[in-house]
N, C-alpha and C positions, 0 to 999 in steps of 0.2 A: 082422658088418659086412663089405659087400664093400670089398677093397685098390681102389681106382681112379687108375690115373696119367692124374687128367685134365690137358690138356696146352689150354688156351687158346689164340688164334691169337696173343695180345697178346707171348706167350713164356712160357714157365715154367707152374707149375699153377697152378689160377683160383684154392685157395687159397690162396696166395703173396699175394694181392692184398687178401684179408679182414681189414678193421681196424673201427675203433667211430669212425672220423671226427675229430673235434679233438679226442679225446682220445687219439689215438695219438699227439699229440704229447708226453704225457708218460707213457703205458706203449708205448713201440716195440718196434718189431719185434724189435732186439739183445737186448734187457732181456728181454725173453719168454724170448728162445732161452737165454740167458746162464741165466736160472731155471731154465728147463726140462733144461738141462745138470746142474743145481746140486744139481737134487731127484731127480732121476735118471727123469727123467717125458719125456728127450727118444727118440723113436720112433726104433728101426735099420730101417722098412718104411715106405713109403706108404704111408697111409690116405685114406678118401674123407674122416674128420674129422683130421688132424694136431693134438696138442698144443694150438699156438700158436693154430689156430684157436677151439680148446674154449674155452681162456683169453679171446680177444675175446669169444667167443661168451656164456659166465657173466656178461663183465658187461653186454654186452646185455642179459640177460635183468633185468640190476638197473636199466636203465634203461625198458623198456615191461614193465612189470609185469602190464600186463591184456592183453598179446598170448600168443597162446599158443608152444609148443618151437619149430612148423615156421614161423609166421609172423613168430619173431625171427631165423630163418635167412633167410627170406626177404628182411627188412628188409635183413642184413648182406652178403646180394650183388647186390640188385637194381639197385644204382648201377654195376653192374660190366659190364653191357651196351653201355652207352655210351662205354665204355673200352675194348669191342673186346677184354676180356679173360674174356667168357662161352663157358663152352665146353657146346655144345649135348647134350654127350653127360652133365653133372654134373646130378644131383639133388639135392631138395631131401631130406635124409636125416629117418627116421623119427623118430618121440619116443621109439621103444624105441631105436635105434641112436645118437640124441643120449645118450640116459640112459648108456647103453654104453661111453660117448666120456668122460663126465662122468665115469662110476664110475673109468674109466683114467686120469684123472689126477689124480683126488684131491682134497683140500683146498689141500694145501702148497704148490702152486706158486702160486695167488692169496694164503696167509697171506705167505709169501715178496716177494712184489709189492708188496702193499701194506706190509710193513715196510721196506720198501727206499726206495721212492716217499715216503711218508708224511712227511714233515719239516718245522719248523714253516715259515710261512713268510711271516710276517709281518715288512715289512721297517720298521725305524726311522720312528719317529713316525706309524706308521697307529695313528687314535684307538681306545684301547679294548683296545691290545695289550699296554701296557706300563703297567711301574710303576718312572719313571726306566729305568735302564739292566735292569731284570728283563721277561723276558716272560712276561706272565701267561697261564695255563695252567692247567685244572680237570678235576677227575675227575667222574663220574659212572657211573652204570647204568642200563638199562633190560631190559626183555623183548622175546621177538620172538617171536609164534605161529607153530609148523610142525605140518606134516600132521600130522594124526592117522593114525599107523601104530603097529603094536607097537615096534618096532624103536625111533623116534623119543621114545617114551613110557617104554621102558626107560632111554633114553641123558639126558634131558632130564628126565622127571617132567612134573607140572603143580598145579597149585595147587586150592586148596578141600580138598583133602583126599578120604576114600575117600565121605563125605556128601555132598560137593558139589562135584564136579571141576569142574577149568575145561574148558571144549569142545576145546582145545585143547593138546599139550605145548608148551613152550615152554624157551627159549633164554634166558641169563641172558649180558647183557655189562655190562661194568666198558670206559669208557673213558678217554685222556688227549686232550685238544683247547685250542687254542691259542683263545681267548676273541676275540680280536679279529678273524678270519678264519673263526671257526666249522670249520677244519680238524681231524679226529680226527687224531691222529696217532700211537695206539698203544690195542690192545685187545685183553681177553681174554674167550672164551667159558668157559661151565659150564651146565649142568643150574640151570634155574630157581630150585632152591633155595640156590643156592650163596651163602654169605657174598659181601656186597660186597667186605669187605674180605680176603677171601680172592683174592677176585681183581684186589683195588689191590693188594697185594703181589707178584704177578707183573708188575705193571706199572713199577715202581721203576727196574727197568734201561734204563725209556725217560725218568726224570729226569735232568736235568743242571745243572751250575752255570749261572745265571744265566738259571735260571726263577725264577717265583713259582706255587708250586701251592695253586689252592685247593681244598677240601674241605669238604663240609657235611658237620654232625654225625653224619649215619649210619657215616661213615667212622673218626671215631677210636677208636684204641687203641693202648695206651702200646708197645707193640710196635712196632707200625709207623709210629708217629710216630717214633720212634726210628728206625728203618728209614732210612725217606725222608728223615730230617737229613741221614744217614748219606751220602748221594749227593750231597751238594755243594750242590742244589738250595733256595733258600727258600720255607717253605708260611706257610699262611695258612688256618687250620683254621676252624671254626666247632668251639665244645665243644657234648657234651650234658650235660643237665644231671646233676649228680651230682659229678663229677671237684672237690677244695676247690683251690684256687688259690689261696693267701694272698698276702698283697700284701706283696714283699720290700722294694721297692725303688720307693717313686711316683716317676713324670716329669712332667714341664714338662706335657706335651700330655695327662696327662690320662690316659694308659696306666699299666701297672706292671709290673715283673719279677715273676718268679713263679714255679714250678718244679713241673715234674713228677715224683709219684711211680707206681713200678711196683707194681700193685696183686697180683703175688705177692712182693712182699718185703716183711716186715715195716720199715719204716722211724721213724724216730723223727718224722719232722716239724715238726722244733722249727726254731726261727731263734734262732741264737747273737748274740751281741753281741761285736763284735772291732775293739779298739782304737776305737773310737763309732760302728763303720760297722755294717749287718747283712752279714751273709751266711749265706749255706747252710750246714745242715746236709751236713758228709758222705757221708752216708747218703741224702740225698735227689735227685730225677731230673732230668734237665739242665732249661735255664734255660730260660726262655718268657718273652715281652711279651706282656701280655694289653690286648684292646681288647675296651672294652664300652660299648655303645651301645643307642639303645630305639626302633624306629622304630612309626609306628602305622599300623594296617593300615585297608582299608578300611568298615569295620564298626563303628570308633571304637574296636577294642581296642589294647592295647598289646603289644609284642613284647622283649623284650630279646635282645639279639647279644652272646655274648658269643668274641672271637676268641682264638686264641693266632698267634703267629707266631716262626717265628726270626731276626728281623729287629728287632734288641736296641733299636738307636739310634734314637730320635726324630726325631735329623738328615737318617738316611737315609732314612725312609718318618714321617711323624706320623699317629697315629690319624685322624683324619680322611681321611688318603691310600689308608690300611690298609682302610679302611670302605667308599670307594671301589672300591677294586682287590675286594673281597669281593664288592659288586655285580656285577661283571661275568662270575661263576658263571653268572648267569643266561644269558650267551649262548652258554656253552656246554651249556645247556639247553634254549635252541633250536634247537642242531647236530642233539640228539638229535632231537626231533620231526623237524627235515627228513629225516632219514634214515626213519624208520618211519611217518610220518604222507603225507609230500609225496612223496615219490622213491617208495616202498615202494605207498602207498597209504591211505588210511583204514581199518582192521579189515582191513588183507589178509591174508594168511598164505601165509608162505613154500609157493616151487614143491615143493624136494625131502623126499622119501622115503624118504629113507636117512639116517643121522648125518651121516655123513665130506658128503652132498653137502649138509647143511641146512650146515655149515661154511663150505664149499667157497661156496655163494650168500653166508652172511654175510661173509666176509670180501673177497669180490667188490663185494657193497655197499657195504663200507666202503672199498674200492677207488674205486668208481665217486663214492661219495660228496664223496671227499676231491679224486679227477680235478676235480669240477665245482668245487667251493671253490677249489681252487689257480690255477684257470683264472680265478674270480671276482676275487679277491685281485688277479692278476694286470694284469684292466679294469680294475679301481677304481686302482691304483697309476697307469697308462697316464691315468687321466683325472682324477689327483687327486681323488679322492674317499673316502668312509670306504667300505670294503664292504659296514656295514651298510646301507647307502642301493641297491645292488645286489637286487633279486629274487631268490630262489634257486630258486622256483617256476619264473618266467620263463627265466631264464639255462638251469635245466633240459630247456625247451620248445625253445632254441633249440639247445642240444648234440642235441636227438633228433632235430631238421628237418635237423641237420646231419650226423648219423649216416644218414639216410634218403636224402637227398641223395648222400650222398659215401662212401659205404660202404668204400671201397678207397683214400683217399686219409687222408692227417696235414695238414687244412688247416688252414692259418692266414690272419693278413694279413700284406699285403707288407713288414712289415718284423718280421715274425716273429709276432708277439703276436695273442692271440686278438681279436675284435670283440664281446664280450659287451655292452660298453656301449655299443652301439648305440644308442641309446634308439628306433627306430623298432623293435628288439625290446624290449627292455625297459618 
């Protein structure tokens, strides 16, 4: 790649001036550089692509997904003429010299970003956030199809097996997202095949007191159920079936204590009688309130839920509340889909070709993903509303006219706050 000190008439070099539009309002310009110091990815030469530029530049590419390398460069300076900050002598650089730009900075500095950025950020009494003073918050996983290269197929795998491959290798993420904002706000990748909960376990050191996490059945085990008590945080499992849960202790609401045992220790199981009251065995695995409920699907079958929680007292949460708050998994189910379905595209499959940059794009995504929710969250709060009532398709449409527009600016409105809830966008 040619070094270019291009020098704009506006002052300084033209890319000094390349941003992604309303969302540099909350990845800026310092927080880049701060990163890019952090990870050790900040450049001692001028390049014709700097860094900080790559960085804006990746998550462009998470926002027009069907444009190609040179016409999402294009996108991000072509507002820059009218600013009087185009310098005649800059090019639009190749897709081999993007790729070049990308491979030099790596993954880390956008994993970086978006651990930094990412926080819940749903504020008191937005519906669907909370349970009482907890905020509820759910895990999940999904796949994400990348090239077909060797490289990508060594590092990831792919499914079907050696009879029936899938077309594609693929990407296994585990995430944590805040239910009422549809906000991810922490994730881990692995190779396709990788235990979900292999990778909810790396996730643990993004719980904290005064969540509620929830979990469908694919996730537990007595491990890390333990684990994630262990963090201060209250969950809200779904069990699978199998695990015996004896009823230590019935409540008022219809719930009951109950206890976990670890299925490599042999334990006795029994319930002692002490002084007229029960209690545990010993030997047997901390305590649990179990809620179990049966709702009916559309088909006229029947389903049974049955939950654990550590969330002992009736008082504070009643099985019906608990049943509730367990509902609202679902919306961080359709965090997931907006990221790989709507932003991403239908059946698309990732641009990069290499491991480090199939990362490098994922976690730009989940960048890009979470910029456009927090900006959401944001309208809805400014116009009283729930953010489910918010477009994310929509609001997506207008960050890219505004990315398209403004290429070189951090626009907002005049009193700071973004205009999502326009409704003449919306």
């Amino acid at each position: 790649m040619t070094d270019v000190p291009d020098a704009p008439s506006g002052g300084g070099r033209l890319t000094d001036h390349i941003g992604i539009g309303v969302l540099t309002r909350l990845v800026d310009r310092d927080l880049v550089d701060e990163v890019l110091v952090d990870t050790g990815k900040r450049e001692q030469r001028v390049r014709l692509l700097p860094a900080r530029v790559v960085v804006y530049y990746v998550m462009a590419l998470c926002l027009f997904f069907g444009d190609s390398y040179e016409e999402v460069m294009r996108t991000l300076v072509d507002g820059l003429r009218a600013l009087g900050s185009w310098s005649k002598e800059w090019r639009v650089p190749t897709t081999s010299a993007i790729t070049r730009a990308r491979t030099r900075l790596g993954p880390e500095p956008l994993r970086e970003l978006f651990e930094r950025v990412a926080v819940p950020c749903a504020r008191p009494g937005v519906p669907g956030a909370w349970l009482g003073t907890r905020r509820l918050m759910a895990i999940d996983g999904f796949v994400l199809d990348v090239p077909d290269t060797p490289d990508n197929d060594e590092e990831f795998g792919r499914s079907g097996g050696a009879k029936n491959p899938a077309p594609f290798p693929q990407a296994h993420l585990v995430g944590l997202g805040e239910c009422g904002t549809h906000a991810i706000n922490a994730a881990e990748i692995g190779p396709w095949n990788t235990n979900e909960r292999k990778l909810a376990q790396k996730l643990l050191v993004a719980f904290e007191p005064g969540m509620l996490v929830i979990a469908d059945r694919g996730f537990y085990a007595f491990q890390l159920w333990a684990d994630a008590a262990e963090t201060g945080a209250d969950l809200l499992w779904r069990m699978p079936a199998g695990p015996h849960l004896p009823v230590v202790t019935p409540l008022p609401d219809g719930s009951y204590l109950s206890f976990l045992s670890d299925p490599k220790v042999r334990t006795r199981r029994a319930v002692q009688k002490h002084r007229g009251q029960t209690v545990l065995d010993e030997l047997s695995g901390p305590t649990v309130r179990v809620v179990e409920y049966e709702i009916s699907n559309r088909d006229g079958s029947h389903e049974l839920f049955c939950l654990i929680t550590t969330i002992l007292d009736p008082d504070v949460a009643t099985s019906v509340e608990l049943a509730e708050a367990y509902g609202q998994r679902w919306e961080f189910e359709s965090s997931l889909d907006e990221l790989k379905t709507h932003q991403r595209g239908r059946g698309a499959v990732l641009r990069s070709r290499s491991p480090d940059l199939v990362k490098q794009e994922i976690w730009a995504l989940l960048l890009t993903h979470y910029a456009v929710r927090q900006l959401m969250s944001e309208a809805a709060e400014q116009a009283d509303i729930d953010p489910d009532r918010l477009s994310f398709i929509r609001s997506l449409r207008v960050i890219r006219r505004q990315v398209t527009r403004q290429a070189g600016f951090s626009p907002s409105a005049p009193d700071g706050g973004p205009r999502l809830h326009d409704h003449r966008d919306m």
